[in-house]
Every structure is written in structure tokens, then in C-alpha cells.
C-alpha positions in Angstrom: -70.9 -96.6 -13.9 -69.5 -93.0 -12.8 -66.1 -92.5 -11.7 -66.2 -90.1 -8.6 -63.9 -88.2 -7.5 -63.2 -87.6 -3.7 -61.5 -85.9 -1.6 -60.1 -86.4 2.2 -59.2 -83.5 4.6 -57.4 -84.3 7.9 -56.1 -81.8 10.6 -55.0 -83.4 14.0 -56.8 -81.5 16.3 -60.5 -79.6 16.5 -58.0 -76.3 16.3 -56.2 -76.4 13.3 -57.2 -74.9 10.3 -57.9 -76.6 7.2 -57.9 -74.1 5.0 -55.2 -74.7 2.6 -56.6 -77.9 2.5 -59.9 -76.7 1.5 -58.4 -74.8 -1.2 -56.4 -77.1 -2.8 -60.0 -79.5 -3.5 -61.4 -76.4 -4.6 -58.6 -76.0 -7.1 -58.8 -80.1 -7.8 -62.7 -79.5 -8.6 -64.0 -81.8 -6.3 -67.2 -80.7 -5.0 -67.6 -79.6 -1.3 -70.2 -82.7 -0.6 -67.3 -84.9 -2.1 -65.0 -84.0 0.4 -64.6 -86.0 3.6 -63.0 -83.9 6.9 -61.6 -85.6 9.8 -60.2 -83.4 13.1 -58.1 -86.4 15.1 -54.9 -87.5 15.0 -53.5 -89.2 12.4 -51.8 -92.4 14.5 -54.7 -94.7 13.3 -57.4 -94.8 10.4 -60.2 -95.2 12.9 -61.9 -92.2 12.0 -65.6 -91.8 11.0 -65.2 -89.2 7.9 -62.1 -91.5 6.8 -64.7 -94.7 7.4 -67.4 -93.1 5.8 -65.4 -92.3 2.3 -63.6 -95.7 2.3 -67.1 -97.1 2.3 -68.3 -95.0 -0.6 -65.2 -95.4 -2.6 -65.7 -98.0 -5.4 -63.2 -99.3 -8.1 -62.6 -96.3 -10.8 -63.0 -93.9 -8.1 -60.2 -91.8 -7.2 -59.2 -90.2 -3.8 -57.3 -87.1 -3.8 -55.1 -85.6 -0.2 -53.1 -82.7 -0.2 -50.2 -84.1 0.8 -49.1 -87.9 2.4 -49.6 -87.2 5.6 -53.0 -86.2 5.7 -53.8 -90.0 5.4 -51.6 -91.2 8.2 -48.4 -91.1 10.3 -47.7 -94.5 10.4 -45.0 -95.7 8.0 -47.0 -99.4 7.9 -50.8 -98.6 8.3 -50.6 -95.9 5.7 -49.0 -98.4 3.3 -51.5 -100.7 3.9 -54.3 -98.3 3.6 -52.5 -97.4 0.1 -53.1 -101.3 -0.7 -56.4 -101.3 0.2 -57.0 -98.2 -1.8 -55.1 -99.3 -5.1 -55.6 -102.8 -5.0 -58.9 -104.2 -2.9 -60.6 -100.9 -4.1 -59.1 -100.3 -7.7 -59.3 -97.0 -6.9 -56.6 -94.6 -7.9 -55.0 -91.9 -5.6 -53.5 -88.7 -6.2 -51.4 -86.4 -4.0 -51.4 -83.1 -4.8 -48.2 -82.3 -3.2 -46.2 -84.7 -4.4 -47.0 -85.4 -8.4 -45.5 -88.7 -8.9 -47.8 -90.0 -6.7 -51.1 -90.1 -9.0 -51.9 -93.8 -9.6 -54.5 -93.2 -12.5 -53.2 -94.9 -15.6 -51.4 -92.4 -17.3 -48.3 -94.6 -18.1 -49.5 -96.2 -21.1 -50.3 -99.8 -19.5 -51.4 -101.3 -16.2 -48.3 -102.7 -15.4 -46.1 -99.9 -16.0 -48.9 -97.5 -13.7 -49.3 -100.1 -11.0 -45.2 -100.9 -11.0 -44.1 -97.1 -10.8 -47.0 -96.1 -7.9 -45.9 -99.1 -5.6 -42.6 -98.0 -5.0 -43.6 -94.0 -5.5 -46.0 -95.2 -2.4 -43.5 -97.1 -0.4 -40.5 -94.5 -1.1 -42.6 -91.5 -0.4 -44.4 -93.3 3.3 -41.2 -94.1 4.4 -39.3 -90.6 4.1 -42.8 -89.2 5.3 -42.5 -91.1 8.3 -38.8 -90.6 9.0 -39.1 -87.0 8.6 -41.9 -87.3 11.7 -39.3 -89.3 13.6 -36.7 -86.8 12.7 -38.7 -83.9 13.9 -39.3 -85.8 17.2 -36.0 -86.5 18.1 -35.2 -83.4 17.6 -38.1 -81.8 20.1 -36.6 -84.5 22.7 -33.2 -83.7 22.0 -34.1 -79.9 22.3 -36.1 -80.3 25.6 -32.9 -82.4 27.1 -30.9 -79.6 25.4 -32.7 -76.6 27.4 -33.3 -78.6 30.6 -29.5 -78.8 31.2 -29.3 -74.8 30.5 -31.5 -74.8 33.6 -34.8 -73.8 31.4 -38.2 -74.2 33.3 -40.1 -76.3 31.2 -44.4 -76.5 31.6 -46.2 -74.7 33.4 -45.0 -71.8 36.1 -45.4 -72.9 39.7 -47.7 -71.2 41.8 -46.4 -68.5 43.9 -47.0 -68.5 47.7 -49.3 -66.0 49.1 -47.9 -63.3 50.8 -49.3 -64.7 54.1 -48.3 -68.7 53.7 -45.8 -68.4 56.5 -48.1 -67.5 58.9 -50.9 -70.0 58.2 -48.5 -73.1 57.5 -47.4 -72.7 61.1 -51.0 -72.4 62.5 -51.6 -75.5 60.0 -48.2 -77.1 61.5 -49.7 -76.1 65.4 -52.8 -77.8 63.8 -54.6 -74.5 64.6 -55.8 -74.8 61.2 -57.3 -78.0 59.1 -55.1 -78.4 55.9 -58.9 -77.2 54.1 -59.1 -73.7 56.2 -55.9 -73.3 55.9 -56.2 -73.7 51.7 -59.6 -71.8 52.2 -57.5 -68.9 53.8 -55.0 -68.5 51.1 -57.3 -69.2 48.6 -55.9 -72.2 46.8 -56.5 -75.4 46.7 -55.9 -78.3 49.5 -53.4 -80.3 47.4 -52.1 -77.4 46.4 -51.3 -76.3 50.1 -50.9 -79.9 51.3 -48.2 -79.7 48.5 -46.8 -76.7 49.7 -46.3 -78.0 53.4 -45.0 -80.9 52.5 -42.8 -79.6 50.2 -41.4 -77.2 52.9 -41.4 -80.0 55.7 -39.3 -81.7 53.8 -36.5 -79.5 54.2 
């Protein structure tokens, strides 16, 4: 039986580049039509490219990512994907950007190899997923930080028209239907609806 080699490429969103990625299998020698590409997020493994390889993968095989992340941001799924991988596959797994974690034998024995990539696994999913809980605490704490400096956060909101006042009192005479009166200043209804009520509210 052949040992394959694959590969797995993941980039969260249809607009991300994977180029680095793409490099780094090059580099590894895994052929193109070895390599498995997903474009969705990484909070579950319910991904048909990511489905697909774990079908194919056999023991002997080995799976090769960039870096941890690219299989998952979830501290416990990823560690039980990494069990499924290792143990109910027997396939090894190698991540390029961190070197300890290659789980082909290369310790001498199969204790030794399987001993030292468990914990390399579980050290290396935990800090991954600490440093993602890091960096969102820190986008939380910085969105708190710069709404109490009185920052507008989102998107701008729509100016008035020049000729609002006018039409909101014909709206407010109900001279004009809330429609018309959007119609007229070219928006939206619950955009002037919006608008008026803001305003009557004062």
C-alpha cells in the first residue's frame, strides 16, 4: 500500500487569499490534486473539502497544514479532530509552522512519537486558541475603548436632504403619504419613517 501525502488549505472567507498557503505545499511537494481547499470559517469541521480528505485519508497517510489554525479555532474540536487523525486514522500530521508538531515516527519508537505529539498537540491547540481569545478581547475592549472617546462606530448615517424640512411637515399635515414623501427625497420609506419618527420624538 502507498503512503499519500496530503495537504489541507483553509482561508475563512471566499476573499482571502491563500497564497502563502499555496506555496508552502508547493515547497512540501505535495501535488496540486493532493491538496484539499476550503473558503468557510474555521468554527466547525463541517466543511466539504475538509470531508472529502478525511474520507480519503487512510492509515500511513500523512496530512500536512501550514500552521494550527488552518484546521480549526476551537480549542476542543481541533483536539479531537487531532485524535481522529493520529489515532482512528494512523495517520501522521505535520505543521509546517510549528516543527515539533510532525507526528511521523522519527523518535526512534512508537511510544516515544505518539507520547511527545500528544502533548505537542494539546500544548500547541490550547495557546492557539487562547491567542484567538486574546485577540478578541482585545477588539471588544478596543471598541468599548473608542466608544467612550465618542468614536462613531459602523456605518455613517444618512444625511438629510436638503429639502426634508419641508416635506416632513407636509408628511406631518398628511399632505404627503410616508411613500411620496420617501419617493420625493429619494430614500427609502423606513428610511424616512425613521427619520420622522426620530425627529417626533423630540
Amino acid at each position: 500500500m502507498n503512503n499519500n501525502t496530503y495537504g489541507y488549505i483553509r482561508v475563512s472567507t471566499m476573499s482571502q487569499r491563500d497564497d502563502r498557503q499555496w506555496v508552502a505545499m508547493k515547497d512540501f511537494g505535495i501535488p496540486k490534486e493532493c491538496v484539499f481547499v476550503d473558503k468557510q470559517s474555521g468554527k466547525d469541521f463541517h466543511r466539504p473539502a475538509y470531508t472529502e480528505m478525511m474520507n480519503r485519508l487512510n492509515p500511513g497517510d500523512t496530512l500536512v497544514i501550514k500552521s494550527l489554525d488552518r484546521l480549526g479555532r476551537n480549542y476542543d474540536e481541533m483536539t479531537k479532530q487531532l485524535d481522529i487523525i493520529t489515532k482512528e486514522k494512523e495517520a501522521a500530521i505535520v505543521v509546517i509552522d510549528l516543527p515539533l508538531l510532525d507526528t511521523r515516527n522519527k523518535y526512534g519508537d512508537d511510544l516515544t512519537a505518539k507520547l511527545i505529539s500528544n502533548l505537542v498537540i494539546q500544548v500547541f491547540s490550547y495557546v492557539a486558541e487562547t491567542e484567538r481569545n486574546m485577540n478578541h478581547q482585545r477588539t471588544l475592549e478596543g471598541l468599548a475603548a473608542a466608544r467612550a472617546r465618542g468614536v462613531q462606530l459602523g456605518r455613517k448615517p444618512m444625511e438629510k436632504p436638503t429639502d426634508y424640512e419641508a416635506v416632513f411637515t407636509q408628511w406631518k399635515n398628511k399632505s404627503l403619504s410616508a411613500r411620496k414623501a420617501a419617493k420625493i427625497l429619494k430614500v427609502s420609506a423606513p428610511t424616512f419613517l425613521k427619520w420622522a419618527k426620530t425627529q417626533a420624538d423630540k
